[in-house]
C-alpha positions in Angstrom: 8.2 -5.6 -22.5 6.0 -5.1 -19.8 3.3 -8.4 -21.4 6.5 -10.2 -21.4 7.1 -9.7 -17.6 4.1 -10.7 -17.0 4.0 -13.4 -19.8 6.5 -15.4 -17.5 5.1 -14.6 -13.8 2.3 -16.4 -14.7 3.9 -18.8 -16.6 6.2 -19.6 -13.6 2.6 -19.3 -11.3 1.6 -22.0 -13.5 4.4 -24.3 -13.4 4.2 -24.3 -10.1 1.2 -25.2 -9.3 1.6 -28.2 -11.5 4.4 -28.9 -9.5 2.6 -28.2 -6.1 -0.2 -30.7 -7.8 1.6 -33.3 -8.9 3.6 -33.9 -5.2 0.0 -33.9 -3.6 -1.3 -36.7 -6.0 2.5 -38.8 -5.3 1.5 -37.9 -1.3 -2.2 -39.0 -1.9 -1.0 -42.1 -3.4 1.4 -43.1 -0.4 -1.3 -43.0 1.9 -3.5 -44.7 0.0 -0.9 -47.7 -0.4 0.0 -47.7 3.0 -3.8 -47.7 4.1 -4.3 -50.6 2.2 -1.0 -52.3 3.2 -2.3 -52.0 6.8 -6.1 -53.0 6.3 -3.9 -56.2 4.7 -2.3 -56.9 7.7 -5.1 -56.7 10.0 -6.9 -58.8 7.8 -4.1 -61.7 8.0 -4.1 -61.0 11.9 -8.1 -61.9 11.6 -7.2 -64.8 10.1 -4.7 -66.1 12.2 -6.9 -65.3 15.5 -9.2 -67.9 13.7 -6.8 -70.3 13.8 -5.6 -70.0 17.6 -7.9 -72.8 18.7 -6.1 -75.1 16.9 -3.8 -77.9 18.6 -0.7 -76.3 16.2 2.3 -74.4 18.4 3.4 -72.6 15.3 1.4 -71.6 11.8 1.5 -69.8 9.1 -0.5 -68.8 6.2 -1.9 -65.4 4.6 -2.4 -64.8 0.4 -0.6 -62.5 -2.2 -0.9 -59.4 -0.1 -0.5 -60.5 3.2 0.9 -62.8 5.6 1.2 -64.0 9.0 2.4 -66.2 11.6 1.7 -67.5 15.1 3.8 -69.0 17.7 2.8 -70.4 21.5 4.4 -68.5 23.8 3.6 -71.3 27.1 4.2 -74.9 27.3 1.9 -77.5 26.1 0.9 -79.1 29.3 -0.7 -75.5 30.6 -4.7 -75.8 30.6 -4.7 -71.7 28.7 -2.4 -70.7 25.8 -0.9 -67.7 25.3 0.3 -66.6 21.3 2.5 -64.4 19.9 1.1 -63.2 16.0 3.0 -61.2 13.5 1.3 -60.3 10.1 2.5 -58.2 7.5 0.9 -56.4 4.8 1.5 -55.0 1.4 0.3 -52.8 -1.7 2.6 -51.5 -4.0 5.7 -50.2 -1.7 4.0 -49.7 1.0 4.5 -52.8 4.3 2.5 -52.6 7.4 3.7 -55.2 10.0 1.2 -56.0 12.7 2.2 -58.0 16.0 -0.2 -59.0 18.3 -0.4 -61.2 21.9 -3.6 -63.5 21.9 -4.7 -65.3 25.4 -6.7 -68.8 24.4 -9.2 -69.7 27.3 -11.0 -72.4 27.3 -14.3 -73.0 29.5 -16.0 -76.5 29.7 -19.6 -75.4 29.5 -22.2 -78.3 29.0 -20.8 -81.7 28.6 -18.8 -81.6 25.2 -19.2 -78.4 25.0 -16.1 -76.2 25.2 -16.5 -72.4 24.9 -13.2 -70.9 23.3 -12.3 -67.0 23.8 -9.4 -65.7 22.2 -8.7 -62.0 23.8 -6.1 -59.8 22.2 -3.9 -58.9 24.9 -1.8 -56.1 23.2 -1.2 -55.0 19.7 1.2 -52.8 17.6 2.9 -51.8 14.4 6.1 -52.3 14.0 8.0 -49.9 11.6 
């Protein structure tokens, strides 16, 4: 009687620590896709900063985990542009949206030669 007690203490010891181990590897796993949801979307925002310089008001682009988008926040006839980027990531269920406000300067260095700077202004994730 007494073995039997025992028998199923450490059965139920067992059991749950199979359980306990099992919710760490789902936990483990959930980070993991959400760190690679947001290292995604910082990517695509990389991607889109690239593009600022160009003479586009709004893009878009990104590949089969992320995307993004850009839009000029100013008018066309001021000298320095100011953008607005969104870019979202994914892996698995996990989304990480980025959004980001660039500044575009251009300088006039050397004749024809124009130095571009593209300054991130402010950044967050949006839930």
């Amino acid at each position: 009687m007494t073995s039997l007690i025992i028998l199923s203490v450490l059965t139920l010891l067992i059991l749950g620590s199979f359980q306990i181990s099992i919710l760490q590897t789902k936990m483990a796993g959930q980070w993991l896709a959400k760190a690679e949801a947001f290292n995604a979307a910082e990517t695509a925002l990389l991607q889109a900063e690239s593009q600022l310089d160009g003479e586009l008001a709004e893009a878009e682009g990104g590949n089969e985990n992320s995307h993004y988008s850009y839009q000029r926040l100013l008018s066309t006839d001021c000298p320095d542009d100011c953008y607005q980027v969104t870019a979202i990531g994914q892996s698995g269920m996990a989304r990480s949206v980025l959004s980001a406000i660039y500044s575009v300067v251009r300088q006039t260095g050397m004749p024809g030669n124009t130095i571009i700077q593209r300054i991130r202004l402010t950044w967050q994730e949006v839930e």
